[in-house]
C-alpha positions as CSV (number, residue, x, y, z in Angstrom):
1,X,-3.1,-12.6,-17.7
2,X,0.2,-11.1,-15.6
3,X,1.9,-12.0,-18.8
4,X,-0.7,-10.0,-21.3
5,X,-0.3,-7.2,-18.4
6,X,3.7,-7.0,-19.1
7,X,3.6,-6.6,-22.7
8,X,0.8,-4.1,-22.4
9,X,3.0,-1.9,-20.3
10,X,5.9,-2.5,-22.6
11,X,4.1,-0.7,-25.0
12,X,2.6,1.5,-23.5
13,X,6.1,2.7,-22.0
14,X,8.1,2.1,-25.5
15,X,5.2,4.3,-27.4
16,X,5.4,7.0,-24.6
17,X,9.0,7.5,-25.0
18,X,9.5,6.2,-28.6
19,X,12.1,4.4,-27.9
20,X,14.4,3.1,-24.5
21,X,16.9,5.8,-25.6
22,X,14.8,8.6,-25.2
23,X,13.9,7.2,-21.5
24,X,17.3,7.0,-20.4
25,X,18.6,10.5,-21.6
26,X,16.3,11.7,-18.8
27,X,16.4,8.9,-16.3
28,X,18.6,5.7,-16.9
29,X,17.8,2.3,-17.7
30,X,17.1,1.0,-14.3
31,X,14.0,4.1,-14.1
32,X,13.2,2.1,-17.6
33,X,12.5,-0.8,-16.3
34,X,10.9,0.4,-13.2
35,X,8.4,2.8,-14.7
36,X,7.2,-0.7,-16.8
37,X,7.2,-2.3,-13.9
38,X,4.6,0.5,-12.4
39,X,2.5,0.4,-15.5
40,X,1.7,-3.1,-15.4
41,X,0.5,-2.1,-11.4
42,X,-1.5,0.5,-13.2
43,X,-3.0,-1.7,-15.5
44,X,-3.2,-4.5,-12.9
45,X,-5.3,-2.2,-10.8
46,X,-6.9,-1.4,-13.4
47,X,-8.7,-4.4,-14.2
48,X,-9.3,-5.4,-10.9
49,X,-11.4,-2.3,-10.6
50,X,-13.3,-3.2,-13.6
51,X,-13.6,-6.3,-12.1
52,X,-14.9,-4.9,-9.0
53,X,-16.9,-2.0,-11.3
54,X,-15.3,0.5,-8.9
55,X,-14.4,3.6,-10.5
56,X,-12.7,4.8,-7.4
57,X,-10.8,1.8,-7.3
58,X,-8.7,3.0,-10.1
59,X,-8.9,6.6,-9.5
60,X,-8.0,6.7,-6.1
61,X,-4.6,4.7,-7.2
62,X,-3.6,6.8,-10.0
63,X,-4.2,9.8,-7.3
64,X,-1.9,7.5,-4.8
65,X,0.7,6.8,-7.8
66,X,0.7,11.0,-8.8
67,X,2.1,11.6,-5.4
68,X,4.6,9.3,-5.6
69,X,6.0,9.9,-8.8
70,X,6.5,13.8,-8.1
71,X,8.1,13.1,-5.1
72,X,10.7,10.8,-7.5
73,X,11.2,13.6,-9.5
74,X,8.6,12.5,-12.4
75,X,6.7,15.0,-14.2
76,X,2.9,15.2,-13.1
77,X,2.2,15.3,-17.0
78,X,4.0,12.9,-18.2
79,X,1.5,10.5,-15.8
80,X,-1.5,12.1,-17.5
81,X,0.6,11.3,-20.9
82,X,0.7,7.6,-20.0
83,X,-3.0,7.3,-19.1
84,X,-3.5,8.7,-22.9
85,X,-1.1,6.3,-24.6
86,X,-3.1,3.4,-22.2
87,X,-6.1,4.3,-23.6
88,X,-4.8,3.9,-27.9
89,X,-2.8,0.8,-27.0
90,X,-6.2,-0.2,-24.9
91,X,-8.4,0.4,-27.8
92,X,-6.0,-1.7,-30.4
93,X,-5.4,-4.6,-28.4
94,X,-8.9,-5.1,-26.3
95,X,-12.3,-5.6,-27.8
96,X,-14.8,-3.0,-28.2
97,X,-16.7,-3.7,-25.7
98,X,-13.8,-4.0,-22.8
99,X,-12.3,-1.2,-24.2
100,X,-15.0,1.2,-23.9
101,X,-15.4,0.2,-20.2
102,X,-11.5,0.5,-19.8
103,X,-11.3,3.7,-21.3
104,X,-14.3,5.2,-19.0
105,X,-11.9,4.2,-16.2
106,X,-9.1,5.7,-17.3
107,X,-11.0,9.3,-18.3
108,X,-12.2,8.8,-14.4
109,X,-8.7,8.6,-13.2
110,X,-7.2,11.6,-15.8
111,X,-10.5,14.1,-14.6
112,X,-9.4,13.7,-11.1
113,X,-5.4,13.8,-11.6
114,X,-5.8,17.8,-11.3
115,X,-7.9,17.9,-8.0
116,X,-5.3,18.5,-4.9
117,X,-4.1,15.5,-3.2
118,X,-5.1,15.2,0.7
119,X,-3.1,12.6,1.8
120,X,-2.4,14.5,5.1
121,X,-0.3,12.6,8.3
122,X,-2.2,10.1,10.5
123,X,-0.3,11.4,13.7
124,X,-2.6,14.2,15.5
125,X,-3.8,15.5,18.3
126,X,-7.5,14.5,17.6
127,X,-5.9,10.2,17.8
128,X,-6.3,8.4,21.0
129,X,-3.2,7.7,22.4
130,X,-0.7,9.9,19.8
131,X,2.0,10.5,22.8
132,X,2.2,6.7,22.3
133,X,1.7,6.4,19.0
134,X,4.7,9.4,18.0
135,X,7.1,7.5,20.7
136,X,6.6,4.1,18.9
137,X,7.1,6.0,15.1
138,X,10.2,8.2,16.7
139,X,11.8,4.9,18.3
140,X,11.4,2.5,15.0
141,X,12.7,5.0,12.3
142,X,15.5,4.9,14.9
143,X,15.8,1.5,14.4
144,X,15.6,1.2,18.5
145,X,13.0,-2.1,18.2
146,X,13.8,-2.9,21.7
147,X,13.0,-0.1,22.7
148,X,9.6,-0.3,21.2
149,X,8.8,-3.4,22.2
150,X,9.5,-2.7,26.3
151,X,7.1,0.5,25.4
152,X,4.4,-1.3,24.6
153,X,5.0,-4.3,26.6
154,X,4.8,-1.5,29.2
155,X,1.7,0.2,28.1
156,X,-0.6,-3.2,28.3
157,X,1.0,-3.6,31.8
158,X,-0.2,-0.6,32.6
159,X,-4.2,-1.2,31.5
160,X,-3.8,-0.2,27.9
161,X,-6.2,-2.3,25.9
162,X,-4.5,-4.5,23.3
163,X,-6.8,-4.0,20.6
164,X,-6.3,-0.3,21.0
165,X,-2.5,-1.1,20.7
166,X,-3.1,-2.5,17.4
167,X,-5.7,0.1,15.8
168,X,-4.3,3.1,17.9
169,X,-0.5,2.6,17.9
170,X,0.3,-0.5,15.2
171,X,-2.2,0.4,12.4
172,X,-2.2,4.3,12.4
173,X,1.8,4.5,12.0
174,X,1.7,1.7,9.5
175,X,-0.3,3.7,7.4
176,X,1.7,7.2,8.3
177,X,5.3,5.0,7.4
178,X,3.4,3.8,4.2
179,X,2.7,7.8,3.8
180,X,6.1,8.8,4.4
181,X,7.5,6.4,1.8
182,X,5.0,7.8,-0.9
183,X,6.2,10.7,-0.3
184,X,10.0,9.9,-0.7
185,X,10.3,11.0,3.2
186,X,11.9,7.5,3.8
187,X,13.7,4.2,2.2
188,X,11.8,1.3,1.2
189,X,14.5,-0.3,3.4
190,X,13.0,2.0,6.9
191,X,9.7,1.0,5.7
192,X,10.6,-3.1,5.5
193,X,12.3,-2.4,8.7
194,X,9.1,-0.8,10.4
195,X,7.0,-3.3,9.0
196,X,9.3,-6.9,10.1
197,X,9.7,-4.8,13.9
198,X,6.0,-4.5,14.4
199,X,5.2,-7.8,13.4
200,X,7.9,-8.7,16.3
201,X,6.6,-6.7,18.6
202,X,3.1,-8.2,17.8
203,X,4.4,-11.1,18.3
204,X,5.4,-10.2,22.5
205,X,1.7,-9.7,22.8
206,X,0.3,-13.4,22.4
207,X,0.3,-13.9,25.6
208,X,-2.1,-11.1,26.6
209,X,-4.0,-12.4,23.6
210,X,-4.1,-16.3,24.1
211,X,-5.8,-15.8,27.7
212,X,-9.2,-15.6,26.1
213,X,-11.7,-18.1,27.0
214,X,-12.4,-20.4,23.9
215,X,-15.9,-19.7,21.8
216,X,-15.1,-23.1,20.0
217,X,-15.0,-21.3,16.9
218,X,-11.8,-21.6,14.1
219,X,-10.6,-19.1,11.9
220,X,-8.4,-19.5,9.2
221,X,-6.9,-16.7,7.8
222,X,-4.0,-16.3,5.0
223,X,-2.7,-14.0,2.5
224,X,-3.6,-14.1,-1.4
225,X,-1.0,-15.7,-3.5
226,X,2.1,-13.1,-3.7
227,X,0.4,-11.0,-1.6
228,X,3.8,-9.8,0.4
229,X,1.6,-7.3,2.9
230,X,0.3,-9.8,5.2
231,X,0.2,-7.6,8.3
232,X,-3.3,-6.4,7.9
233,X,-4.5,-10.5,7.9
234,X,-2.6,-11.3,11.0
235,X,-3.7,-8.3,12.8
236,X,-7.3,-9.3,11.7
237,X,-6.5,-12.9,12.8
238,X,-5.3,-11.7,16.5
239,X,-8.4,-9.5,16.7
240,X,-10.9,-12.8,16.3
241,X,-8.2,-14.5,19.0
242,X,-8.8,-11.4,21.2
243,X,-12.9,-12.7,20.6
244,X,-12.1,-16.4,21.5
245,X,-11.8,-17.8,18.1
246,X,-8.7,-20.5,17.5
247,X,-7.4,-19.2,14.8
248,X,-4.5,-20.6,12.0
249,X,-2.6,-18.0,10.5
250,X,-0.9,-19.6,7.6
């Protein structure tokens, strides 16, 4: 299948721009092979949402992917463009059947590409614990982990709840750093950083997690194969430790 995927998006990429040349007078060849590279994740996510029969699946990641494209500097049309061309090459390649459904996807995704985007920051003054939380974002894009770490080391001295650490402090500016990179606001390099420091920091808080008594229940818990993002899984893992459970985070 990923290899059906990949020379889908080739043509979808080489009939959208007719030919490499074209491409490069306006981006380079690196942009090339990178915008193929994000219409095989288009058409990846895609069929999982057919799979899933979840029209918002797919919509809500073309809205996702229109944000992060205009903050690159690519033209909002020339995404609606794309979902077109998807839609011929669709038709030619897939059966009738698969392609109807594919298509009904895709004309999903293209009505909702004009609605405004509300992807709005998940640092406010309505979140529990946001002095916290805007320390914790202000000392990691700093690249001052230590820092961090004795912060909320501190903070669980001090009566904080872990679990609220995790869903208050971890998980809210995870998904504000995963913001800020769609929006071009930071590296991909402050956003690895951020995530490989929290997972550290995570780490530091075993012990206050370990202490539990022992329900005699075992959970497993692993990422899907190539599945890079395995944060979310381990924070779910910690949170059935927090509940007793042995777990086995692979």
């Amino acid at each position: 299948m990923k290899n059906n995927v990949l020379i889908l998006a080739k043509e979808i990429v080489t009939k959208q721009f007719k030919s490499q040349g074209e491409f490069n007078n306006y981006y380079g060849e690196s942009e090339f092979k990178k915008y193929i590279e994000d219409t095989e994740y288009s058409l990846s996510y895609l069929f999982e949402a057919i799979e899933a029969s979840s029209l918002d699946l797919f919509a809500d990641y073309i809205s996702w992917e229109k944000i992060f494209l205009v903050n690159l500097g690519f033209p909002e049309e020339r995404l609606k463009e794309r979902l077109e061309i998807m839609e011929d090459v669709l038709i030619k390649n897939l059966t009738p059947k698969k392609s109807s459904i594919a298509i009904k996807y895709i004309e999903e995704s293209i009505s909702k590409l004009a609605e405004p985007s509300n992807y709005t920051s998940y640092v406010n003054s309505s979140k529990p614990f946001v002095k916290l939380l805007e320390q914790y974002l202000a000392f990691l894009l700093e690249g001052d982990r230590h820092s961090a770490g004795k912060m909320i080391i501190e903070s669980v001295d001090n009566g904080i709840n872990v679990k609220d650490i995790y869903l208050h402090v971890f998980q809210s500016s995870l998904y504000e750093i995963g913001r800020l990179w769609q929006e071009n606001k930071i590296t991909i390099s402050q956003e690895h950083y951020f995530t490989a420091a929290t997972q550290l920091i995570m780490s530091q808080l075993y012990p206050y997690i370990s202490t539990t008594k022992k329900t005699g229940k075992i959970l497993v818990a692993m990422s899907v194969s190539k599945e890079l993002h395995e944060i979310g899984i381990k924070m779910v893992a910690d949170f059935f430790e927090m509940d007793g459970w042995k777990t086995f985070y692979l």
